[in-house]
C-alpha positions as a Markdown table, in Angstrom:
| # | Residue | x | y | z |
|---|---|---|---|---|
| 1 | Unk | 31.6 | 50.0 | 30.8 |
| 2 | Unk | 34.0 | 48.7 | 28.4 |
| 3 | Unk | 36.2 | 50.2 | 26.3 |
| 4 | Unk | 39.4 | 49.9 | 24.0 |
| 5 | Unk | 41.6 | 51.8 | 22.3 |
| 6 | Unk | 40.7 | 53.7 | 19.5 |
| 7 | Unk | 43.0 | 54.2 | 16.5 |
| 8 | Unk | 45.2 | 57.1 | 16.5 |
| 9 | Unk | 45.5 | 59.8 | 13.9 |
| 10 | Unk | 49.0 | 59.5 | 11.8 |
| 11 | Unk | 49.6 | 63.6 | 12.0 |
| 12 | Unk | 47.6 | 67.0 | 11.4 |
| 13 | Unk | 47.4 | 68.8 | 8.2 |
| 14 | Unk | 50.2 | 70.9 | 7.7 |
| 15 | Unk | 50.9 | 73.6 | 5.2 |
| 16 | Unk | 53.4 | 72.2 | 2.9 |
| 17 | Unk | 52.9 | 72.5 | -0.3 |
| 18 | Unk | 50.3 | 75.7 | 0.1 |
| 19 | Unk | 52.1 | 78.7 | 1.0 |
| 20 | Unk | 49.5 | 80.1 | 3.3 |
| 21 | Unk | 48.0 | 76.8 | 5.1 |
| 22 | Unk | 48.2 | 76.5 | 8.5 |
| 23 | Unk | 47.1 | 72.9 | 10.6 |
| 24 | Unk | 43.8 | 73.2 | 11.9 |
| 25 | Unk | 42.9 | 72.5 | 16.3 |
| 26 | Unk | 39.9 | 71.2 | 17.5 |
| 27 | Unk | 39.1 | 71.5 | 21.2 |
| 28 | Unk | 39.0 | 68.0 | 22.6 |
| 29 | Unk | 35.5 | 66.9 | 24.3 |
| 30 | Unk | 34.8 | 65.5 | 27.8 |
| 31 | Unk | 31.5 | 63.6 | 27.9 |
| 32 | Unk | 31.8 | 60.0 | 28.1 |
| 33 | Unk | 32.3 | 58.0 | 25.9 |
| 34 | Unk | 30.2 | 54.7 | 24.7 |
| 35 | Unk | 30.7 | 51.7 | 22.6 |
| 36 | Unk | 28.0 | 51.3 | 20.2 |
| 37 | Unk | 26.4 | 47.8 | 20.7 |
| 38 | Unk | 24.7 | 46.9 | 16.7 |
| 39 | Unk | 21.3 | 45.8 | 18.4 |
| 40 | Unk | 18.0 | 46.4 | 17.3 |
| 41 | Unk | 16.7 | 49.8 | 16.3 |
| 42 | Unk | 14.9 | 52.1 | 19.1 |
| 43 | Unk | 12.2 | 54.5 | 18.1 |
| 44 | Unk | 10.5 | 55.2 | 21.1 |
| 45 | Unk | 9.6 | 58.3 | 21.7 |
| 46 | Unk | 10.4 | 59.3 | 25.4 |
| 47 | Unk | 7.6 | 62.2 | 26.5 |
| 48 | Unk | 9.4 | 65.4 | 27.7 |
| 49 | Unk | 8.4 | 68.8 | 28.3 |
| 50 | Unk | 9.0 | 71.4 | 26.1 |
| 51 | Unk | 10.1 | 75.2 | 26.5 |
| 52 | Unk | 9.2 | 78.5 | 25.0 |
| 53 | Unk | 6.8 | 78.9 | 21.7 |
| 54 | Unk | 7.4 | 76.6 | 18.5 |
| 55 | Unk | 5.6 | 76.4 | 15.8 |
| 56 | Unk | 2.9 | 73.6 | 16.1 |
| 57 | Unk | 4.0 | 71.7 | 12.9 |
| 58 | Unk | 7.7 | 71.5 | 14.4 |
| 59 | Unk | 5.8 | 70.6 | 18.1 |
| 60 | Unk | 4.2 | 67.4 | 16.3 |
| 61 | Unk | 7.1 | 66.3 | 14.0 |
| 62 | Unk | 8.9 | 66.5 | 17.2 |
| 63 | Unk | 6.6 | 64.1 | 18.7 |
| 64 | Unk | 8.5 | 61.6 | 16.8 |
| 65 | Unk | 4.9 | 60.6 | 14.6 |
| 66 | Unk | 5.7 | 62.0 | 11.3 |
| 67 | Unk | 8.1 | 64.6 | 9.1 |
| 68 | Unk | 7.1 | 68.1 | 9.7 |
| 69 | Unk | 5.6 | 68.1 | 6.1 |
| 70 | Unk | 3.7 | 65.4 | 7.2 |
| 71 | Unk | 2.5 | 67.5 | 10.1 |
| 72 | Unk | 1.5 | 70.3 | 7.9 |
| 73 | Unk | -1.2 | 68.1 | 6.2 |
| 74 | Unk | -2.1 | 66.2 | 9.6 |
| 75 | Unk | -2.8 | 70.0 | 10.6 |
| 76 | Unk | -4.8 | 71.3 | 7.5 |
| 77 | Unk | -7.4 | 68.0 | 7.8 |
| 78 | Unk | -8.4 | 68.7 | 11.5 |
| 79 | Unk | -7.0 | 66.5 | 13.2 |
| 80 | Unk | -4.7 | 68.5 | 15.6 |
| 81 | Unk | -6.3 | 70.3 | 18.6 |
| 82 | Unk | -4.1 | 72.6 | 20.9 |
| 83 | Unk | -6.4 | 73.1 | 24.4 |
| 84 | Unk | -9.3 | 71.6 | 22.9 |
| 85 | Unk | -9.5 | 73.3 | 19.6 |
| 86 | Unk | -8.9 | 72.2 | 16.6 |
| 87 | Unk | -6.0 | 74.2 | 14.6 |
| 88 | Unk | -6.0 | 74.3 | 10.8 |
| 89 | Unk | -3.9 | 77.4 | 11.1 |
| 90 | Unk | -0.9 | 77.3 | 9.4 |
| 91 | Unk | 2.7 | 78.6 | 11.5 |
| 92 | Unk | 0.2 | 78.4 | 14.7 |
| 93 | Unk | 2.5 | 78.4 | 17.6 |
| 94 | Unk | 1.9 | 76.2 | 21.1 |
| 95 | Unk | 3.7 | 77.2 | 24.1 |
| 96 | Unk | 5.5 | 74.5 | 26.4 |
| 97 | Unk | 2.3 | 74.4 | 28.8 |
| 98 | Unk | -0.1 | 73.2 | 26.1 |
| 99 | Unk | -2.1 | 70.1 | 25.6 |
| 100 | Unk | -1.7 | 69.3 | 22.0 |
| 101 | Unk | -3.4 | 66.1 | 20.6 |
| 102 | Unk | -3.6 | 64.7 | 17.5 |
| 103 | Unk | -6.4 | 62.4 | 16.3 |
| 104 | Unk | -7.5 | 62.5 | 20.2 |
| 105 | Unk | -4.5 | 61.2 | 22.1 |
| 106 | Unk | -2.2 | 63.6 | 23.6 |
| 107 | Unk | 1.2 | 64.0 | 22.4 |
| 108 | Unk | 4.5 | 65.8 | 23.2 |
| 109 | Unk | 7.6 | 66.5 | 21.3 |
| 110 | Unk | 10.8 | 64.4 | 22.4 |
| 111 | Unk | 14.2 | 65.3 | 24.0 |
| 112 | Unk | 16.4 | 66.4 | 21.7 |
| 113 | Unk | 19.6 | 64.5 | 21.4 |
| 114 | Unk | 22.9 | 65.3 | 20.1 |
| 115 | Unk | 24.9 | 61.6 | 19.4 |
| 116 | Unk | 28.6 | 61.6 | 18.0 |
| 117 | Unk | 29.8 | 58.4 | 16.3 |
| 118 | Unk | 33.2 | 57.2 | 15.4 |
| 119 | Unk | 31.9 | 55.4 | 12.3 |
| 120 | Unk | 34.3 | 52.1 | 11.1 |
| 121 | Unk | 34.0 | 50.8 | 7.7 |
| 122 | Unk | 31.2 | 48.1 | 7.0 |
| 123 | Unk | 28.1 | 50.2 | 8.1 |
| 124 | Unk | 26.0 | 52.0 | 5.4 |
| 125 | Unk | 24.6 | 55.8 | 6.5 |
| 126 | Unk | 20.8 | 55.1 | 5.9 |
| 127 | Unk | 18.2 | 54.8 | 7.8 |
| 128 | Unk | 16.4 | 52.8 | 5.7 |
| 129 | Unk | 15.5 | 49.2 | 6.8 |
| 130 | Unk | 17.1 | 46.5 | 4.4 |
| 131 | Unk | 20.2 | 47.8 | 3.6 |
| 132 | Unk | 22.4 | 45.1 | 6.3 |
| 133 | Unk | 24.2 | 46.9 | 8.5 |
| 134 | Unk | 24.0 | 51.0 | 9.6 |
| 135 | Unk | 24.8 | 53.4 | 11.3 |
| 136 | Unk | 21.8 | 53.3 | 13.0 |
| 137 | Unk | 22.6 | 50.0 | 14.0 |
| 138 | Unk | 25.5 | 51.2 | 16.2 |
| 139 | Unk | 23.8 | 53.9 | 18.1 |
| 140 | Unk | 20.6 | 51.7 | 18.9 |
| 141 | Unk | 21.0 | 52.6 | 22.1 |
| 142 | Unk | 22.1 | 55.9 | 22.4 |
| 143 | Unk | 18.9 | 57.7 | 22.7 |
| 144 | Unk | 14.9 | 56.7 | 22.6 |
| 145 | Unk | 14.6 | 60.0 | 20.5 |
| 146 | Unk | 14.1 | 59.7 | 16.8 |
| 147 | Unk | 17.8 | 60.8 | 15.6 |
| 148 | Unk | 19.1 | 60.7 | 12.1 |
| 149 | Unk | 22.9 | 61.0 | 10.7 |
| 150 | Unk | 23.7 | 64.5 | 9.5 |
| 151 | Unk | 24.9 | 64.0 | 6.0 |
| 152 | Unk | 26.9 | 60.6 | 4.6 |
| 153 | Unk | 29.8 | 58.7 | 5.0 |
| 154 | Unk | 30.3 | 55.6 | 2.6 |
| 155 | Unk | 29.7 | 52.0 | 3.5 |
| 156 | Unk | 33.9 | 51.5 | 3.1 |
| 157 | Unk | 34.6 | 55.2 | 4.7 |
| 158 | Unk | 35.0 | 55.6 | 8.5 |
| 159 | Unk | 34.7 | 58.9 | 11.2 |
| 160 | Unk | 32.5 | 61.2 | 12.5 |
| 161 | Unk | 29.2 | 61.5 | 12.2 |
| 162 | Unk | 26.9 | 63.4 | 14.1 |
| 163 | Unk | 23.2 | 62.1 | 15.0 |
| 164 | Unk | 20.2 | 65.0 | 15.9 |
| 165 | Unk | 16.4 | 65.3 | 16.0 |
| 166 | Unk | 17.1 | 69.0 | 16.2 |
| 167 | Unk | 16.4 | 70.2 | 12.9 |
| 168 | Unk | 18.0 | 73.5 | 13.7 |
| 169 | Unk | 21.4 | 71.7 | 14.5 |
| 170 | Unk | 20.6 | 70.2 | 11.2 |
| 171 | Unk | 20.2 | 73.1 | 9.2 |
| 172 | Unk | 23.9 | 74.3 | 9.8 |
| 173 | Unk | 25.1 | 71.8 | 7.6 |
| 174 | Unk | 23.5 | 71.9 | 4.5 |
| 175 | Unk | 25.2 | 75.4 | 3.5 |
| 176 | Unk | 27.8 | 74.7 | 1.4 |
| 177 | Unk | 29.2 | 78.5 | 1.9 |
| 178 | Unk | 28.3 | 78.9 | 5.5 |
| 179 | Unk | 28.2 | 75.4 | 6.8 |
| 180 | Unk | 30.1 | 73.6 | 9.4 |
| 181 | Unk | 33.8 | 72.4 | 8.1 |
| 182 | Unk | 34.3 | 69.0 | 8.1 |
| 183 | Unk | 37.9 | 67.7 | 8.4 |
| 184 | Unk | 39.0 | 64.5 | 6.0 |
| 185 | Unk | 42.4 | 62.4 | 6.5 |
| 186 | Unk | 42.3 | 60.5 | 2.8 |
| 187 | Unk | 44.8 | 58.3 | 1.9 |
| 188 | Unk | 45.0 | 58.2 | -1.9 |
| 189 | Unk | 46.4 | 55.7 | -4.5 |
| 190 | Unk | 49.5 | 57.6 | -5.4 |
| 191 | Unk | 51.3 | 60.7 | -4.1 |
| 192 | Unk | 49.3 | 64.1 | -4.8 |
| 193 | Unk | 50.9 | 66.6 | -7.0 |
| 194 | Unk | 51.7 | 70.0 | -5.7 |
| 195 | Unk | 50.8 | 71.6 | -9.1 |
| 196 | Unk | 47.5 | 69.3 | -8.8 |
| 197 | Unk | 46.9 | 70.6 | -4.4 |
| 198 | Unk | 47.4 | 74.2 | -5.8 |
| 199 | Unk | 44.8 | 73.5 | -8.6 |
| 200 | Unk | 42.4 | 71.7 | -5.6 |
| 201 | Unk | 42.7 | 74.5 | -3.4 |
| 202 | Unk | 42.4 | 77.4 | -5.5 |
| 203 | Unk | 39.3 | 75.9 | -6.8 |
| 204 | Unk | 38.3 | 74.6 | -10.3 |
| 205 | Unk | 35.1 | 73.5 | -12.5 |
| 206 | Unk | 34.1 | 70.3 | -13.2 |
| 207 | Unk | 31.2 | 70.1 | -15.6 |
| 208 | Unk | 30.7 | 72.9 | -15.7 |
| 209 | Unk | 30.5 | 73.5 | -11.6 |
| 210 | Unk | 32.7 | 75.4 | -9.6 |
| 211 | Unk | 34.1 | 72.8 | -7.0 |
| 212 | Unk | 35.8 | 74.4 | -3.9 |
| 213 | Unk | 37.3 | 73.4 | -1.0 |
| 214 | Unk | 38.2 | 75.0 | 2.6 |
| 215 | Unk | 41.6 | 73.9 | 3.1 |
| 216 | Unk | 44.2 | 71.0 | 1.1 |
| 217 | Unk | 47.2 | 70.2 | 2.7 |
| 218 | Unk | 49.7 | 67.2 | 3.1 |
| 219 | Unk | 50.0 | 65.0 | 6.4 |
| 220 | Unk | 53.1 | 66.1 | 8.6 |
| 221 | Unk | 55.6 | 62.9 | 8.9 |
| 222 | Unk | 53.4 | 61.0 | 5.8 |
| 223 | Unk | 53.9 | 60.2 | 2.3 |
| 224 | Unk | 52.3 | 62.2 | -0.1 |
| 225 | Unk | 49.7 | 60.2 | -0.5 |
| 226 | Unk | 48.0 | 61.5 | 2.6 |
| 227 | Unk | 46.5 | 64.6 | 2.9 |
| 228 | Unk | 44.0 | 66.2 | 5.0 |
| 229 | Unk | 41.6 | 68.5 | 3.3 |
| 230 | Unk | 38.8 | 70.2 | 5.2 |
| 231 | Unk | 35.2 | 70.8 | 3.3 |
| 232 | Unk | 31.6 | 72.5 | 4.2 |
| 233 | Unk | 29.4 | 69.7 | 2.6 |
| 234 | Unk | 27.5 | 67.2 | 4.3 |
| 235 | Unk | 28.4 | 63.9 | 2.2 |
| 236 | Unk | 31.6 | 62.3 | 0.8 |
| 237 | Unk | 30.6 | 62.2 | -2.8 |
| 238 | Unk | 32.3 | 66.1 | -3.6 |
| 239 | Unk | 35.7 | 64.0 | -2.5 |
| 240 | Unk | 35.5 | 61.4 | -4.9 |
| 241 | Unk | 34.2 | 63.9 | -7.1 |
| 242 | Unk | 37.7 | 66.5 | -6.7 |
| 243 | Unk | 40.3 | 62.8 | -7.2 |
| 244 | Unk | 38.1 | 61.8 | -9.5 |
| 245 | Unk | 38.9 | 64.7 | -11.6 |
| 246 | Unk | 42.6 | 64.3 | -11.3 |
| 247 | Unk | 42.8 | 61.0 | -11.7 |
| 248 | Unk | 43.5 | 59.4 | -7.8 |
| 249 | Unk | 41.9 | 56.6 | -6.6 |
| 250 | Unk | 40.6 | 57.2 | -2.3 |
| 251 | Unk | 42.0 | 54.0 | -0.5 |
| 252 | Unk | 41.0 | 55.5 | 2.6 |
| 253 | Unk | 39.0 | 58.1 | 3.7 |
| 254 | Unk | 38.3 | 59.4 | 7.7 |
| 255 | Unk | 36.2 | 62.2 | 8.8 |
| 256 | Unk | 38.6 | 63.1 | 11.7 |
| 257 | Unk | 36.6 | 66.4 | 12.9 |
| 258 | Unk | 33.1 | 68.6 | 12.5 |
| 259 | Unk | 34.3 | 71.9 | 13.4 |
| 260 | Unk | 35.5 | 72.1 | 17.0 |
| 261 | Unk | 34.0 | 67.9 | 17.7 |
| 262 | Unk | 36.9 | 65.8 | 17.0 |
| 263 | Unk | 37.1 | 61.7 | 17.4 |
| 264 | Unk | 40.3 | 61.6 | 19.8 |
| 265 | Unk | 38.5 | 60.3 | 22.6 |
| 266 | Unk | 35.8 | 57.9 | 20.4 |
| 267 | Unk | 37.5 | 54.1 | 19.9 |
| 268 | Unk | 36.1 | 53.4 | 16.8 |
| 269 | Unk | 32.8 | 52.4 | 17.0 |
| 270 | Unk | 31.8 | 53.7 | 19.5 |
| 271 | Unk | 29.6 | 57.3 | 20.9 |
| 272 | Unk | 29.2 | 59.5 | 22.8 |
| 273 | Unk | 26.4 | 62.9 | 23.8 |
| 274 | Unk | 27.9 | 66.0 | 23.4 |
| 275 | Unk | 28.1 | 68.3 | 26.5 |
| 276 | Unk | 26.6 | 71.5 | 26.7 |
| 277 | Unk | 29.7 | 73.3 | 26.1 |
| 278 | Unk | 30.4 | 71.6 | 22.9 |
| 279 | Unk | 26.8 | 72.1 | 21.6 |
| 280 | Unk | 26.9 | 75.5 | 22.2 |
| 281 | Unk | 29.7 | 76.2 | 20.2 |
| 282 | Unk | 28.3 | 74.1 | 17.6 |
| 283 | Unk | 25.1 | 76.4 | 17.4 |
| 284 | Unk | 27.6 | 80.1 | 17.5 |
| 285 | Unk | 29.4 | 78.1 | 14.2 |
């Protein structure tokens, strides 16, 4: 396996310049770790069994064939059978021994996998086809399950991003209020006011919305120009969104943890699965 070094964080957020701010630690992982080869994209499903009662829709999204909407429609035409017999019912639930079968052939939801990238600049977070290089690109071979990136980083922004076909896992992020944090190191253009971190962190509007963040602080042993700021939202544009309002440019910007997952032990580029541990604290967040 190869591997080289990754690049190493220039300090944590520190409190200075916000009276009651206090650095952030993230427990460090232990799975191994992989370097993302940009090959061709994957999306074969690999069959697997399946435990306790889900909700048929979910069981053939799962599969890897279609979106659950998607499923909801295939279900309401006839043309899924659980045991033999056709369902139409809608939030029908299959237990892990069933045959399901759509359109006649038999089919099973796939493993669900939990993939953690150290993104570097250059890779668009699509999964679209067309759009040169992805992320999807670089974790090619991580997984035959159908995984997607939770949330965005910019084609020129680099860090973590976590990959899923658990729609659960999913979910957690996409509550601005109750979400999982995500950690930023951003290097900006010119050195950040304190009157304008106070403003950042006490939270203010911007057209008329109420913009808010978890945490703002300067980088320990940096300029002012760095700063790590910590934010529940699953994309980057809210960032531009807060400089943009005072007037900084972002010259650099690096997702540097997702709650407790941080990208110590990820060269850049590269992957790895999280371990049970670390997906099980993910799911109490």
């Amino acid at each position: 396996m190869n591997r080289h070094q990754g690049s190493k964080g220039k300090g944590k957020p520190s409190g200075r310049g916000s009276g009651n701010q206090r650095s952030t630690s993230y427990a460090r992982g232990n799975a191994p770790i992989k370097k993302a080869n940009v090959a061709p994209k994957n999306t074969t499903s690999k069959p697997t069994g399946n435990s306790g009662e889900i909700r048929l829709n979910k069981y053939v999204a799962n599969s890897g064939m279609c979106s659950r909407r998607e499923a909801d429609v295939h279900i309401a035409t006839g043309l899924v059978s659980v045991n033999g017999k056709v369902i139409t019912e809608m939030g029908y639930k299959v237990k892990s021994g069933d045959e399901v079968r759509y359109d006649g052939a038999r089919i099973n939801p796939e493993k669900k996998a939990y993939v953690l990238l150290n993104k570097p600049k250059g890779f668009a977070t699509t999964t679209s086809e067309g759009k040169g290089r992805t992320v999807m690109d670089l974790v090619a071979n991580a997984t035959s399950s159908r995984i997607k990136p939770i949330g965005r980083l910019g084609r020129n922004s680099k860090g973590l991003l976590l990959f899923t076909n658990d729609d659960d896992v999913a979910a957690k992020f996409t509550n601005s209020k109750n979400g999982v944090a995500r950690l930023f190191h951003i290097e900006l253009d010119k050195n950040l006011k304190l009157e304008d971190l106070k403003k950042i962190q006490a939270g203010f509007k911007s057209e008329g919305k109420l913009i808010e963040v978890e945490e703002i602080s300067y980088i320990d042993g940096a300029s002012k120009k760095e700063i790590g700021l910590k934010i529940k939202n699953t994309g980057n544009t809210i960032i531009r969104t807060i400089f943009d309002y005072f007037k900084y440019d972002i010259i650099n910007l690096d997702c540097v943890a997702i709650g407790h997952l941080t990208k110590k032990d990820i060269p850049r580029g590269s992957w790895k699965h999280l371990t049970e541990q670390e997906l099980n604290t993910l799911k109490m967040l």
